[in-house]
ChimeraX commands (.cxc) that place a marker at each C-alpha (Angstrom):
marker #1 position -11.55,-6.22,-24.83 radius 0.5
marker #1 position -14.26,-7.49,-27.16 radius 0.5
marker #1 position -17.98,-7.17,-27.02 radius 0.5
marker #1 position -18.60,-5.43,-22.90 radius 0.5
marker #1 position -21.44,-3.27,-21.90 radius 0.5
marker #1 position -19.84,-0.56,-20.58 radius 0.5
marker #1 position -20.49,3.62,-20.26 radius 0.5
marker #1 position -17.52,4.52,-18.16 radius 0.5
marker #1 position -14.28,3.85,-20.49 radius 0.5
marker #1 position -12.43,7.14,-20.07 radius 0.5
marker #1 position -12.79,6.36,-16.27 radius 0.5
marker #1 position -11.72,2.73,-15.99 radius 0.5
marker #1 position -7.72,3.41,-16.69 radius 0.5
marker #1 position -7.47,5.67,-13.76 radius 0.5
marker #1 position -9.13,3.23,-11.71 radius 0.5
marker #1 position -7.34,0.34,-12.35 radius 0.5
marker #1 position -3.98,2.30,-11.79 radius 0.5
marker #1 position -5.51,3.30,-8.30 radius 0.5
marker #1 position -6.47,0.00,-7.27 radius 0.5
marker #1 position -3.89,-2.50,-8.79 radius 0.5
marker #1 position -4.90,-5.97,-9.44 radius 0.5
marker #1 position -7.97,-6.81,-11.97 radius 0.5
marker #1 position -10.46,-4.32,-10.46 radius 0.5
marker #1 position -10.55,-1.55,-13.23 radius 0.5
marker #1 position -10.73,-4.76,-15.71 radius 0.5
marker #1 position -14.11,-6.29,-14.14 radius 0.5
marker #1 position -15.95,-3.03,-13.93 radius 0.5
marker #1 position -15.34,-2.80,-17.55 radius 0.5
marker #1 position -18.23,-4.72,-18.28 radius 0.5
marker #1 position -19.93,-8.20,-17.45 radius 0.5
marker #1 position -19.65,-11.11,-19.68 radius 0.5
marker #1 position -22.10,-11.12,-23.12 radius 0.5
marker #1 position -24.46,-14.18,-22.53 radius 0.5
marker #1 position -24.07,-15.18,-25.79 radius 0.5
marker #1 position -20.60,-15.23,-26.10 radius 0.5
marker #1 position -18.97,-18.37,-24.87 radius 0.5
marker #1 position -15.16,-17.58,-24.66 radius 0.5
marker #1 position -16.17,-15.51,-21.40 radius 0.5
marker #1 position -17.30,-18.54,-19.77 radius 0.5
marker #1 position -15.39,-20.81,-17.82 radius 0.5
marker #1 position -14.89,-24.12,-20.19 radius 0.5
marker #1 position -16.09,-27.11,-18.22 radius 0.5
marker #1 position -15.55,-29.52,-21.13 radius 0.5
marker #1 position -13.12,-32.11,-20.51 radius 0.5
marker #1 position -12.07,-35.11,-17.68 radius 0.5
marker #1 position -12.67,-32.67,-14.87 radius 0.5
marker #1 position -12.48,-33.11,-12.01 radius 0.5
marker #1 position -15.01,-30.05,-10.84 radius 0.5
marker #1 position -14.68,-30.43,-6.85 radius 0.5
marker #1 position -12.42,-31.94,-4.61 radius 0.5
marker #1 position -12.89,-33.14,-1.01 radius 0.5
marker #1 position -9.91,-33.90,0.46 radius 0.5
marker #1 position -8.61,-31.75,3.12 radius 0.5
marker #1 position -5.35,-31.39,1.47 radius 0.5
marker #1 position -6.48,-31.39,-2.18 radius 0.5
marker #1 position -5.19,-28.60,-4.48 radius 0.5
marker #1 position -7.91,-27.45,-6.64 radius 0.5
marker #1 position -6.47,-25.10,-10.06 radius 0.5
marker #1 position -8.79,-21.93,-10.78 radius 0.5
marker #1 position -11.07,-22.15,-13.82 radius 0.5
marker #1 position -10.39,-18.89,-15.89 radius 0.5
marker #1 position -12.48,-18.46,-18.98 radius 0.5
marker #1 position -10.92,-17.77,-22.50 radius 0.5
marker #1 position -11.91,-13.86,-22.68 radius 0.5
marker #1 position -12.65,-11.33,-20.53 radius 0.5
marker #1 position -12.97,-10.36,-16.69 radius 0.5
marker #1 position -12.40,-13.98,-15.88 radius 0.5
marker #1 position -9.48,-14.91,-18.36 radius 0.5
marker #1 position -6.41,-15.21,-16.96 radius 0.5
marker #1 position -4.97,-12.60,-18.90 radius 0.5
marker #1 position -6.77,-9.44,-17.62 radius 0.5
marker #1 position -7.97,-11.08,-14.19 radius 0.5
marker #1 position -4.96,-13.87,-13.43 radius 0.5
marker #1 position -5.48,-16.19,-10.32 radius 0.5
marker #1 position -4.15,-14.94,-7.14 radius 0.5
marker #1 position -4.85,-16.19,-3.16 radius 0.5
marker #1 position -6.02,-13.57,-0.89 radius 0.5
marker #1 position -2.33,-12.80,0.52 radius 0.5
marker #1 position -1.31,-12.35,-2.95 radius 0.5
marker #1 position -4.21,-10.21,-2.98 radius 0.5
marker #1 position -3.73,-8.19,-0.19 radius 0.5
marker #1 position 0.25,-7.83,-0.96 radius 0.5
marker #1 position -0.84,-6.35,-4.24 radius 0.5
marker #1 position -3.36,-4.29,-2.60 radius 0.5
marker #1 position -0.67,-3.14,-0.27 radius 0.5
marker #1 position 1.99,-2.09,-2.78 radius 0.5
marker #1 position 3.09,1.98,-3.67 radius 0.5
marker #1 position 1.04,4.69,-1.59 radius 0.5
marker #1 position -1.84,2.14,-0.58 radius 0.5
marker #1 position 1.07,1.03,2.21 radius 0.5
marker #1 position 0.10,3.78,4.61 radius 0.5
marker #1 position -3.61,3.59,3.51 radius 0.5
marker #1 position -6.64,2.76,5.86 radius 0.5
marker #1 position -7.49,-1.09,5.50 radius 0.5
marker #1 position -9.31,-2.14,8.45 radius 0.5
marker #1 position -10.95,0.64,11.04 radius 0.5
marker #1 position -13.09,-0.35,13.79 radius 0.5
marker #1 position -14.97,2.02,16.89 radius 0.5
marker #1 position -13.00,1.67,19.76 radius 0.5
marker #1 position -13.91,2.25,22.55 radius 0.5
marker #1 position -17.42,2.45,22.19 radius 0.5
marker #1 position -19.33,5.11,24.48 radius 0.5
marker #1 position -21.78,3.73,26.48 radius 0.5
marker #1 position -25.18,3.85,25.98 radius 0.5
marker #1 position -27.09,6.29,27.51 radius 0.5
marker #1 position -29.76,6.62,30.24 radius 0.5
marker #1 position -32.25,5.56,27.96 radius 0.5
marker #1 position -30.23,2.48,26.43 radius 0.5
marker #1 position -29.91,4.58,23.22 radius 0.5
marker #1 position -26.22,4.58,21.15 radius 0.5
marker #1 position -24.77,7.82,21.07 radius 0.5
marker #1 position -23.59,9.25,18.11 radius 0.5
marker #1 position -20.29,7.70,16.35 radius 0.5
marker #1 position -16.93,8.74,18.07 radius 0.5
marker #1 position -15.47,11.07,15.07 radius 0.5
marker #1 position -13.48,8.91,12.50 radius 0.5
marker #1 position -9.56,10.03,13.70 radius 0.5
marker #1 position -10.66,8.24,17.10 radius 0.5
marker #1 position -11.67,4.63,15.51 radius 0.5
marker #1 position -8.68,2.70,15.78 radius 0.5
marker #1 position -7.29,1.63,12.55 radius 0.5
marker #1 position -4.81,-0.60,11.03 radius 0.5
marker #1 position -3.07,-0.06,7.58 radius 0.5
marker #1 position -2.10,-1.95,4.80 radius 0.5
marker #1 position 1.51,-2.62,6.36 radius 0.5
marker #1 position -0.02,-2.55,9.58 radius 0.5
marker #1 position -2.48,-5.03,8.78 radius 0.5
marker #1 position -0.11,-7.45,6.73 radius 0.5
marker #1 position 2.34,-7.41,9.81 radius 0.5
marker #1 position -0.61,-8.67,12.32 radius 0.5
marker #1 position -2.17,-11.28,10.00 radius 0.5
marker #1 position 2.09,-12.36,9.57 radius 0.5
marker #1 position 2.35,-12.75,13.02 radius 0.5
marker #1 position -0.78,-14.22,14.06 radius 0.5
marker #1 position 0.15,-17.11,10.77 radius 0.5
marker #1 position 3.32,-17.99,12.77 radius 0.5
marker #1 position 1.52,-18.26,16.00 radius 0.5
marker #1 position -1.10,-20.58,14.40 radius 0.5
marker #1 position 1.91,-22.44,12.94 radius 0.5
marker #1 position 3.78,-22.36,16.73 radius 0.5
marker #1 position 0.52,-24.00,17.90 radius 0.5
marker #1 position 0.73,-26.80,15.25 radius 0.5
marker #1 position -1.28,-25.23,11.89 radius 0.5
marker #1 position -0.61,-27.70,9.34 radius 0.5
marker #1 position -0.62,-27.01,5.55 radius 0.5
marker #1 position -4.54,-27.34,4.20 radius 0.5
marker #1 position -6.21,-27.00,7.89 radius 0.5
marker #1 position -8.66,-25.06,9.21 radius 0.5
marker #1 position -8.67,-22.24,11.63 radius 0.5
marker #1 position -11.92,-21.79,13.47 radius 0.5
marker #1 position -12.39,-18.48,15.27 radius 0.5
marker #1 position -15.45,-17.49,16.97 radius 0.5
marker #1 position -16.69,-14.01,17.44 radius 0.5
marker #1 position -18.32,-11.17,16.27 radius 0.5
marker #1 position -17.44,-9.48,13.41 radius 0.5
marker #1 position -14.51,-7.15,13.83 radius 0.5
marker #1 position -10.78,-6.40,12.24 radius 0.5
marker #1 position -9.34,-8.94,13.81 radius 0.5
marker #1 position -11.48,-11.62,12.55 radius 0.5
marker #1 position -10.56,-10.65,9.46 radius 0.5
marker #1 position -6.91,-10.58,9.95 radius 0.5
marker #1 position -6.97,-14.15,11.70 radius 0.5
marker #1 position -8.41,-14.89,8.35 radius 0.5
marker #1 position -5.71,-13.71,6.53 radius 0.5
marker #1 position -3.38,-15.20,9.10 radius 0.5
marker #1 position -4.60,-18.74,7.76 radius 0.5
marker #1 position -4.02,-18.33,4.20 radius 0.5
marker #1 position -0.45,-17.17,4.84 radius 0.5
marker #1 position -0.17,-20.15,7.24 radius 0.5
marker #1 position -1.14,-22.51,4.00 radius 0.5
marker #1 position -4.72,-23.10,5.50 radius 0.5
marker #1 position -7.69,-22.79,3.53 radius 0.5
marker link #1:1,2 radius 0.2
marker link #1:2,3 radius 0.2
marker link #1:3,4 radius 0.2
marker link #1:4,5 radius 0.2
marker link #1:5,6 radius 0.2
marker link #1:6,7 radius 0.2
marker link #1:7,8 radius 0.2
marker link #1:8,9 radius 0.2
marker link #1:9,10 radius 0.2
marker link #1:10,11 radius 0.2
marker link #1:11,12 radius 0.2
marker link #1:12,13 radius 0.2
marker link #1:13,14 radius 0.2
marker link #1:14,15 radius 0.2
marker link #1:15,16 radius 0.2
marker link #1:16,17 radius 0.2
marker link #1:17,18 radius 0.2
marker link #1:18,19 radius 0.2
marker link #1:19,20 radius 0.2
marker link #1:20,21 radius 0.2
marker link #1:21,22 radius 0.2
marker link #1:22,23 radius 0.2
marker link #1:23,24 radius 0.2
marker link #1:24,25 radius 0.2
marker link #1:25,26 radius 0.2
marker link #1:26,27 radius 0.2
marker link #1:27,28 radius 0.2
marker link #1:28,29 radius 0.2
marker link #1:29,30 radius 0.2
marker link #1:30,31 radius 0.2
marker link #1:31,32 radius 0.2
marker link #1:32,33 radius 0.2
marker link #1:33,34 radius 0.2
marker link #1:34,35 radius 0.2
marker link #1:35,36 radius 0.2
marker link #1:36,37 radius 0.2
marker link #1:37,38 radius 0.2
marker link #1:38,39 radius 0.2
marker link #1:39,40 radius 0.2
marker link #1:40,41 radius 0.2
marker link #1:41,42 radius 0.2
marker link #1:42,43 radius 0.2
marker link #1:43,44 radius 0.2
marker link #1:44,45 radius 0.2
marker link #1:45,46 radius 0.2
marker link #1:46,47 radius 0.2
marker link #1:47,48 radius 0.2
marker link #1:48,49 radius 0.2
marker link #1:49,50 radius 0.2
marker link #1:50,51 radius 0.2
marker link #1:51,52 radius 0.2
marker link #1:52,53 radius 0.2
marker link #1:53,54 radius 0.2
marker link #1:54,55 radius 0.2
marker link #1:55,56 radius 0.2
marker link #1:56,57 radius 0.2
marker link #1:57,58 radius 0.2
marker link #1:58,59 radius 0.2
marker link #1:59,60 radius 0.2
marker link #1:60,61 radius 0.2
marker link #1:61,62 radius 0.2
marker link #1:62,63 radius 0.2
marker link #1:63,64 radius 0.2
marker link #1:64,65 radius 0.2
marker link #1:65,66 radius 0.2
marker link #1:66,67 radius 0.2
marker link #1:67,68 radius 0.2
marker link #1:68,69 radius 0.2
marker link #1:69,70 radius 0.2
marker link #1:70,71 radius 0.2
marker link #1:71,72 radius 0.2
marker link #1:72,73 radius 0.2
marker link #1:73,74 radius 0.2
marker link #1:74,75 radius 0.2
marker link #1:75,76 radius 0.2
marker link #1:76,77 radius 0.2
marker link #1:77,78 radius 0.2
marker link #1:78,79 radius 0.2
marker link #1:79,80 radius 0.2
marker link #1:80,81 radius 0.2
marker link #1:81,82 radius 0.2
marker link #1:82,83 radius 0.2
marker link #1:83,84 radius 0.2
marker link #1:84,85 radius 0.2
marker link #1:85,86 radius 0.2
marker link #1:86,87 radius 0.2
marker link #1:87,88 radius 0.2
marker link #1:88,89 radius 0.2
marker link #1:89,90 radius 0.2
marker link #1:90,91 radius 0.2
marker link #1:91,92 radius 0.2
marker link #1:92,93 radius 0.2
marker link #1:93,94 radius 0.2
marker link #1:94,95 radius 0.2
marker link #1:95,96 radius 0.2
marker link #1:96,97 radius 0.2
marker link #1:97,98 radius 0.2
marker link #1:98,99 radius 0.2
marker link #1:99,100 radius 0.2
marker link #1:100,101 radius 0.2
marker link #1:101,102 radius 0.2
marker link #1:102,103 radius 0.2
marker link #1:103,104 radius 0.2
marker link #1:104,105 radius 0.2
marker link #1:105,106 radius 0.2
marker link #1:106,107 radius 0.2
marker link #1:107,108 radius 0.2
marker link #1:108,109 radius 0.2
marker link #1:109,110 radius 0.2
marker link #1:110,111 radius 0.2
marker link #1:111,112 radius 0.2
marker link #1:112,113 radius 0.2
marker link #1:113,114 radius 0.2
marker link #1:114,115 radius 0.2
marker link #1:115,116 radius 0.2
marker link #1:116,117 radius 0.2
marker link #1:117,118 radius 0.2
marker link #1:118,119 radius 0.2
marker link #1:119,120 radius 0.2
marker link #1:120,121 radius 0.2
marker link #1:121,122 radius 0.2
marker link #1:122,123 radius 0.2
marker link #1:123,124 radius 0.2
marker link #1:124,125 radius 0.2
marker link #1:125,126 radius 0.2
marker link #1:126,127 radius 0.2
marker link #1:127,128 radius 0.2
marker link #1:128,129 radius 0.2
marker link #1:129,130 radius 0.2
marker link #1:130,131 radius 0.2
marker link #1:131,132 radius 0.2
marker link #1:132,133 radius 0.2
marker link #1:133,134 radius 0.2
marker link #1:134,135 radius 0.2
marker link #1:135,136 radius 0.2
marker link #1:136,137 radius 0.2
marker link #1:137,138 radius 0.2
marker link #1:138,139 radius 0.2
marker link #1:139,140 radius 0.2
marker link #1:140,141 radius 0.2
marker link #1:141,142 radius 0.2
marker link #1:142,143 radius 0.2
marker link #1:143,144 radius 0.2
marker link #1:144,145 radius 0.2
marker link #1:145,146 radius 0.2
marker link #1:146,147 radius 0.2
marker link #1:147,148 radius 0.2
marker link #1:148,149 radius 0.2
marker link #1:149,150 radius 0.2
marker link #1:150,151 radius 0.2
marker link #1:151,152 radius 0.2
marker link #1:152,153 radius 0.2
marker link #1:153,154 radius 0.2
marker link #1:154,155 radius 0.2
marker link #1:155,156 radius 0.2
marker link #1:156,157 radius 0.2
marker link #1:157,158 radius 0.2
marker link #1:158,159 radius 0.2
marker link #1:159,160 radius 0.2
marker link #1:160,161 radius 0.2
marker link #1:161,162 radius 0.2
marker link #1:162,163 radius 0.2
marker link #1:163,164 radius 0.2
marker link #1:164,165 radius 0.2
marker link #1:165,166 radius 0.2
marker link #1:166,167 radius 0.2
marker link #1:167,168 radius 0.2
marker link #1:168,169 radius 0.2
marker link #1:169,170 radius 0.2
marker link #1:170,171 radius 0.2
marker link #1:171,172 radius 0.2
view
């Protein structure tokens, strides 16, 4: 993998097995500063930046390393999370989230947290089935390829899912 600071080798394969993708790969070791091929080129006609709603922009992968397309290739976040989702991870955990949260007590003070089986949680297949259905809803409601979904709110699961539910309606 060429010149990479790294003190975990015998570790690394293990990891990437258990988490798929390029993981494993980037905690192999950053990029050597002096080393150009692990930088991402920006010689050439460019363009760097686009601004039009419905411009495709390619990924910039550099020559070696992390960030070359071989060990690290580009992927969208549903090709991500598909990935993610694949073998035993299926029935995994992804998203988890208190629910119903105890009230506060007499003094306005947070009780402790309810015990973890009682959060209410969503896995992989779980997950990928909400943020499906939620895309088809935004495209029901007119979602157009390249737009925008706004959503409002506090951080939570489902924020994250209507998130997801964009990119596999072809918003950005």
């Amino acid at each position: 993998m060429g010149n990479t600071q790294s003190t975990d080798e015998e570790v690394l394969p293990e990891r990437e097995e258990e988490h798929g993708f390029c993981s494993a790969s980037i905690l192999h070791g950053a990029p050597i500063p002096d080393d150009e091929g692990y930088w991402v080129s920006y010689d050439g006609p460019g363009p760097w930046y686009k601004c039009s709603p419905d411009a495709e922009m390619p990924p910039r992968c550099s020559g070696l390393g992390p960030a070359s397309v071989d060990i690290c290739p580009p992927a969208t976040f549903p090709q991500v999370l598909m990935q993610a989702a694949t073998g035993s991870n299926k029935k995994n955990d992804f998203l988890l989230v208190e629910r119903p949260l105890p009230p506060l007590d007499a003094d306005g003070k947070p009780p402790p947290a309810l015990p973890r089986d009682e959060w209410e949680t969503w896995d992989f297949e779980g997950a990928i089935k909400d943020a499906k259905n939620a895309a088809k809803g935004f495209i029901k409601l007119g979602m157009q390829q390249f737009q925008s979904v706004n959503v409002w709110g506090f951080n939570s699961p489902e924020w994250l899912l209507s998130a997801y539910a964009a990119n596999f309606a072809g918003g950005k």
